[in-house]
C-alpha positions in Angstrom: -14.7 44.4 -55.4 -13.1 47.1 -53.4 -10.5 44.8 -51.9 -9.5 43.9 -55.8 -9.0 48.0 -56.1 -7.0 47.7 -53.2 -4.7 45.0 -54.0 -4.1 46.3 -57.3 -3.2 49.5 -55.9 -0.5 47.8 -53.1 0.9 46.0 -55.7 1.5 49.1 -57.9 3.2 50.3 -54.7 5.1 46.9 -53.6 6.2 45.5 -56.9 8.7 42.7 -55.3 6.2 40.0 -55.7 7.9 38.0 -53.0 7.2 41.5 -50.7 3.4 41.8 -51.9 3.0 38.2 -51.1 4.1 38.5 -47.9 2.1 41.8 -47.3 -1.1 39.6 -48.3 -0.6 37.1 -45.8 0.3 39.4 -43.2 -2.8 41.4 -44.1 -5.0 38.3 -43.9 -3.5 37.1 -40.5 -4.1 40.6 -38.9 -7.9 40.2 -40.4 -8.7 36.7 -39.3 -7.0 37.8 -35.5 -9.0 40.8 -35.3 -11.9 39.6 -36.3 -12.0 36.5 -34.6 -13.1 37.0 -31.0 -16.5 39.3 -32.7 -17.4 36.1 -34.2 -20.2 33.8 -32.4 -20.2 30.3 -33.0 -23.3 28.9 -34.9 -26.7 28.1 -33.5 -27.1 25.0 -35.4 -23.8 24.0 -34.5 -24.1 24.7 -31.2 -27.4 22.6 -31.1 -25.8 19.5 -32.8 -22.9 19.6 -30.3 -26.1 19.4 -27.4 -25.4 23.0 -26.1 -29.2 24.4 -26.8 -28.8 26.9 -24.1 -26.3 28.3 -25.5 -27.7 28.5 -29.0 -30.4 30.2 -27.2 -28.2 32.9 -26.1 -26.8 33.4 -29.6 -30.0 33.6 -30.9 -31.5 36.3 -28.4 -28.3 38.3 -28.6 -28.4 38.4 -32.7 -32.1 39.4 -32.3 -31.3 42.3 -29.6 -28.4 43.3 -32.5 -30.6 43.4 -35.5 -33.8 45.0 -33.3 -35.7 42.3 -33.8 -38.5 41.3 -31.2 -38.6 38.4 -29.4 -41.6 36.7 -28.9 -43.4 36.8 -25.1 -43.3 33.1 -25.3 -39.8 33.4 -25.9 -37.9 31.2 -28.7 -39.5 27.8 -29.2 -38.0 24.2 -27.4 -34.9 24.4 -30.1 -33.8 21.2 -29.5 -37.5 19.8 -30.7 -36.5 22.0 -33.7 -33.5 20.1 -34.2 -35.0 17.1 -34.9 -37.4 18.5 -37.8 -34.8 20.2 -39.4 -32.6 16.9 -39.3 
């Protein structure tokens, strides 16, 4: 919702729609670049692909973010979890 606000404001402001169109795409380039390296890749996806100690280190550094405790017996076998799930 506020990026609607926004956008109608910038377009108040940039009224060339060829200029606001470009100011869009620009925006959303600088976005996806910025944002991209924070991004961790999927634990499911990383499972599929046969990376489960990886997705195991996702996992445990998501729970560390969110303050979430991990069990003493640590996460379970994830690739046994895999094939339940699929």
């Amino acid at each position: 919702m506020s990026g609607i606000c926004l956008m109608s404001g910038v377009a108040s402001i940039l009224t060339e729609w060829r200029v606001f169109s470009a100011f869009v795409v620009i925006s959303t380039l600088a976005y996806c670049g910025a944002s991209a390296p924070l991004l961790k890749e999927s634990p499911r996806w990383l499972l599929i692909s046969g990376n489960p100690e990886k997705a195991r280190e996702v996992l445990t550094s998501m729970a560390k973010e969110n303050r979430q405790d991990i069990p003493e017996d640590g996460l379970p076998p994830l690739v046994r979890l895999l094939y339940i799930y699929f």
